[in-house]
C-alpha positions in Angstrom: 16.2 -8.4 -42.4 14.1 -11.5 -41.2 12.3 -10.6 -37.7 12.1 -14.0 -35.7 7.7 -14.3 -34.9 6.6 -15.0 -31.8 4.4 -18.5 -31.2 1.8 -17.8 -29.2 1.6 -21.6 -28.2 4.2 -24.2 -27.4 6.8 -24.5 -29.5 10.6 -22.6 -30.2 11.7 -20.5 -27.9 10.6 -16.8 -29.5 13.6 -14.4 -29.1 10.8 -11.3 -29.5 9.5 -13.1 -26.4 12.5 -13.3 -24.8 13.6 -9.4 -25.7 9.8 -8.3 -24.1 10.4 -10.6 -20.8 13.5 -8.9 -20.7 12.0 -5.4 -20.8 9.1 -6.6 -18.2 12.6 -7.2 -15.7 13.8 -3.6 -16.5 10.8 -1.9 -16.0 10.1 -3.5 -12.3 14.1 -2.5 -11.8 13.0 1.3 -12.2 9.2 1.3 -11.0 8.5 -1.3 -8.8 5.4 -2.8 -10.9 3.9 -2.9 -14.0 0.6 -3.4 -15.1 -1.3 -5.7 -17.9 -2.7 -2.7 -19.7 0.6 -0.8 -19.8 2.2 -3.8 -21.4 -0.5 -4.8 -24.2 0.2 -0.9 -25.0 3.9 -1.2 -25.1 4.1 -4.5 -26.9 1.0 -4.0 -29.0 0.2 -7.5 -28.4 -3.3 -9.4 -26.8 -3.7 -9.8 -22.6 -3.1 -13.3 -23.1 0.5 -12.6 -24.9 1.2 -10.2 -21.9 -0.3 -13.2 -19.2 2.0 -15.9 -21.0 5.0 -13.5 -20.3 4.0 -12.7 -16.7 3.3 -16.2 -16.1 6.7 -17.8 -17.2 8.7 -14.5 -15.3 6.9 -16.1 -11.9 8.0 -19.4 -12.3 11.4 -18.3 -13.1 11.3 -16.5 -10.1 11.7 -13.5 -11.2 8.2 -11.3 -10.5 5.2 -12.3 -8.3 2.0 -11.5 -10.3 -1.0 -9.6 -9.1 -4.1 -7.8 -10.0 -3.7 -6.1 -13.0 0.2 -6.8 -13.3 3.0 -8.2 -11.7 5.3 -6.2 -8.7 9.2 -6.7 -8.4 10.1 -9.8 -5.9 11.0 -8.7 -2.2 11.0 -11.9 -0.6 10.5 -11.5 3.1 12.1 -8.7 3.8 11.3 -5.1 4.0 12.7 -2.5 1.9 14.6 0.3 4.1 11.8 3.5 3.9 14.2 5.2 1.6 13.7 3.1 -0.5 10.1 2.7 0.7 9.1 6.3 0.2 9.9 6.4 -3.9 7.9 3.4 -4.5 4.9 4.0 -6.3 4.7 7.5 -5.8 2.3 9.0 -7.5 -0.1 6.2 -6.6 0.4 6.9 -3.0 0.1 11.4 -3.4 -3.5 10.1 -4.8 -4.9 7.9 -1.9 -3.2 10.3 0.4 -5.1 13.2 -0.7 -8.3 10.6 -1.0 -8.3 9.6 2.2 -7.2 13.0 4.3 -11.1 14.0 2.5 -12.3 11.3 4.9 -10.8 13.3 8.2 -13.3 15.4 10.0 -12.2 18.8 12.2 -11.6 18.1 15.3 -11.0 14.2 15.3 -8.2 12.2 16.8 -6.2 9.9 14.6 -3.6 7.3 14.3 -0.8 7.7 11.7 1.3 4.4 11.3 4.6 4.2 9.7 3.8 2.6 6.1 4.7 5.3 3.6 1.4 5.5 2.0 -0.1 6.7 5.3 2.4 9.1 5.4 1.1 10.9 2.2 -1.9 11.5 3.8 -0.6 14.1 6.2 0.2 16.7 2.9 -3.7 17.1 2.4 -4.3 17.7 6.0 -5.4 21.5 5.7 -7.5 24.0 7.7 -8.6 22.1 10.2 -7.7 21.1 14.2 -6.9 17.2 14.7 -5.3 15.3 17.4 -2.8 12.8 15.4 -0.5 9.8 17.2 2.3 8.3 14.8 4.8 5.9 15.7 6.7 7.3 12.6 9.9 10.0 12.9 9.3 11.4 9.2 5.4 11.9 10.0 5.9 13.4 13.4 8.5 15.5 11.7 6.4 16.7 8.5 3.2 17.0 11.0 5.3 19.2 13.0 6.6 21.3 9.8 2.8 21.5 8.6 1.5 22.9 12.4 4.2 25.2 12.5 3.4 26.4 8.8 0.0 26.9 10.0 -1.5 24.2 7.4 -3.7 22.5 10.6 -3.7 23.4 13.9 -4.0 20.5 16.7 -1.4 18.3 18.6 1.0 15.8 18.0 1.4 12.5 19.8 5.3 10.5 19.4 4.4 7.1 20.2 8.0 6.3 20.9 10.3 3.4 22.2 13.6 2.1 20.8 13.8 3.3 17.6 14.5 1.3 14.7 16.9 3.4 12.2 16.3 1.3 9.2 12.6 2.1 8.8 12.6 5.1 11.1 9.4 4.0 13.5 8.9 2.8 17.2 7.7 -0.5 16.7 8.1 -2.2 20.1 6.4 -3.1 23.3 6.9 0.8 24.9 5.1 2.1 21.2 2.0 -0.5 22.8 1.6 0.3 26.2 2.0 4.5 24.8 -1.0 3.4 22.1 -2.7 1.6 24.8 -3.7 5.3 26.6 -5.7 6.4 23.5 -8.8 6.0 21.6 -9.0 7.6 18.4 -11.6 8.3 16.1 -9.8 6.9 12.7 -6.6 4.8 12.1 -4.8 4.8 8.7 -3.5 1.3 8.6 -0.7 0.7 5.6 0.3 -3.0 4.6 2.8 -5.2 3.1 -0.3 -7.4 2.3 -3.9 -7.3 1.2 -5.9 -10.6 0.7 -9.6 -11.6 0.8 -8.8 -14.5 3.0 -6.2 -13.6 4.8 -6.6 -9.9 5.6 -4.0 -7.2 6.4 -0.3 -8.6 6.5 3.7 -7.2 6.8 7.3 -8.1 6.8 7.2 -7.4 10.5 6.1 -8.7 13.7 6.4 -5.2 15.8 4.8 -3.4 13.0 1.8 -5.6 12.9 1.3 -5.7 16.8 1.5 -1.6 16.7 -1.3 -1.7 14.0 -3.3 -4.5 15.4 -3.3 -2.0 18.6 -4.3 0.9 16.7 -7.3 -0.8 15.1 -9.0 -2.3 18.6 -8.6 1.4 19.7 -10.3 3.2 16.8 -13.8 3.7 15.9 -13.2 4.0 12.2 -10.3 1.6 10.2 -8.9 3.2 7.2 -6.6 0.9 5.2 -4.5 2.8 3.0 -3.1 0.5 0.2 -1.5 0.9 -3.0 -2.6 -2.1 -6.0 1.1 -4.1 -5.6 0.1 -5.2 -2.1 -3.2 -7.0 -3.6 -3.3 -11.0 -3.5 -0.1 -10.6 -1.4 0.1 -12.3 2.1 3.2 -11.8 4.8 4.1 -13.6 7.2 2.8 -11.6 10.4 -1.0 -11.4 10.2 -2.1 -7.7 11.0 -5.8 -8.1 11.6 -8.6 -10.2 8.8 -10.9 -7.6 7.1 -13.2 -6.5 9.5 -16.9 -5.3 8.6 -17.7 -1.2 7.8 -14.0 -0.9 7.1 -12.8 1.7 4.4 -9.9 0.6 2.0 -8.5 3.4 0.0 -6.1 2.0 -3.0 -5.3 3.0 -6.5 -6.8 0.8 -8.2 -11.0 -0.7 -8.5 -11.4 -4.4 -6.1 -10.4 -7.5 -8.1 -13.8 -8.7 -9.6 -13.9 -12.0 -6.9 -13.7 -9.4 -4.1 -17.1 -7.9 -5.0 -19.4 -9.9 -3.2 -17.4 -10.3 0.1 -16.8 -6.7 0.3 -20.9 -6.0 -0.5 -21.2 -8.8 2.9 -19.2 -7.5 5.1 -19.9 -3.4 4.3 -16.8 -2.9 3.4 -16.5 0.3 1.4 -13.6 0.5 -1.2 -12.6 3.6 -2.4 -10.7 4.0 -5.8 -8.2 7.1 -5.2 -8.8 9.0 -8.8 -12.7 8.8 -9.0 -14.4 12.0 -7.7 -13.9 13.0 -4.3 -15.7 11.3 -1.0 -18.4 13.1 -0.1 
């Protein structure tokens, strides 16, 4: 059998090429993303083999690329949370337990809807907080966890008109209910996460909520997983704002470096040893 090689410059059309592209499509179909390092592994070819693949999928339209790997296309609009919640999964269980090492006894937080906040709430143990949420499924586990004795405290429903399809109270009631409080940290999720641009989402009401929460905390936690990186939304949330924490999955793209050391902005990489 002859086994067609793959040019690794311009030239014919390489159906190994094609076959690979092709696997890159189904295995964003079943995770979500992919990354570089996965792919050289697969493939057993060189990052610029797997960057030439990734590179043609964007133009076709077919994956948006980001650090370390590419994430399937969503355009501008936002998954149900059903379909939310099985999204990088495992990524999320590891900045949730990360970042509930950050909460202190006896503080009063903000929860918001994104999914990835909502993980934080499972490592919430032995100790008495005061958490507001906007979200159904967080004020319902919170509630499970209280009455399992896994924290003691209270819990705030920041409610209004509920929207069904991502099962949060996003609207002007959820603002004036958030506009009682301070709190001592707010766990901020996002659609988005850019140098320049800041924190972004698919939705208006969702970024107004979280803008809210953030002039009305002491302490901004963003909780992001690595697809959102290099990705801006149409409804600005809030720029990066100086002695922020960002907890994500993955280390800060290398051009990040210096703004984060400017602005003492502390990135947290959920996997490395534990926060103090």
């Amino acid at each position: 059998m002859i086994i067609p090689m793959e040019w690794e410059g311009e030239g014919p059309v390489s159906l190994v090429g094609e076959e690979r592209k092709q696997q890159i499509i189904e295995l964003l179909a079943a995770k979500g993303k992919v990354t570089s390092t996965e792919l050289v592994q697969l493939f057993d070819v060189s990052k610029e083999s797997v960057r030439r693949y990734l590179d043609e999928l964007e133009s076709e339209g077919k994956l948006r690329k980001v650090y370390g790997g590419a994430v399937k296309l969503v355009g501008h609009k936002e998954p149900p949370h059903l379909e939310r919640i099985m999204l990088y999964r495992e990524e999320k269980h590891r900045i949730g337990q990360y970042a509930a090492a950050l909460v202190q006894d006896g503080e009063v937080l903000f929860l918001d809807e994104g999914t990835t906040a909502l993980a934080v709430i499972e490592h919430l143990n032995q100790c008495s907080l005061t958490v507001l949420t906007n979200s159904i499924p967080a004020a319902t586990l919170l509630i499970d966890r209280l009455n399992q004795g896994q924290f003691d405290g209270r819990v705030v429903m920041l409610g209004g008109e509920i929207n069904a399809k991502h099962a949060r109270c996003s609207d002007s009631v959820t603002e004036s209910l958030l506009e009682r409080y301070y709190v001592d940290k707010a766990f901020i999720s996002v659609d988005g996460l850019q140098a320049e641009a800041g924190l972004t989402c698919l939705d208006d009401g969702k970024a107004a909520v979280s803008r809210k929460a953030i002039e009305h905390a002491a302490e901004t936690i963003v909780v992001s997983d690595s697809s959102k990186l290099g990705l801006r939304h149409p409804y600005r949330i809030s720029p990066l704002q100086r002695n922020w924490h960002i907890v994500c999955d993955q280390a800060p793209p290398a051009d990040w470096i210096a703004m984060l050391e400017q602005s003492g902005i502390t990135w947290l990489t959920a996997g490395h040893p534990d926060p103090e």
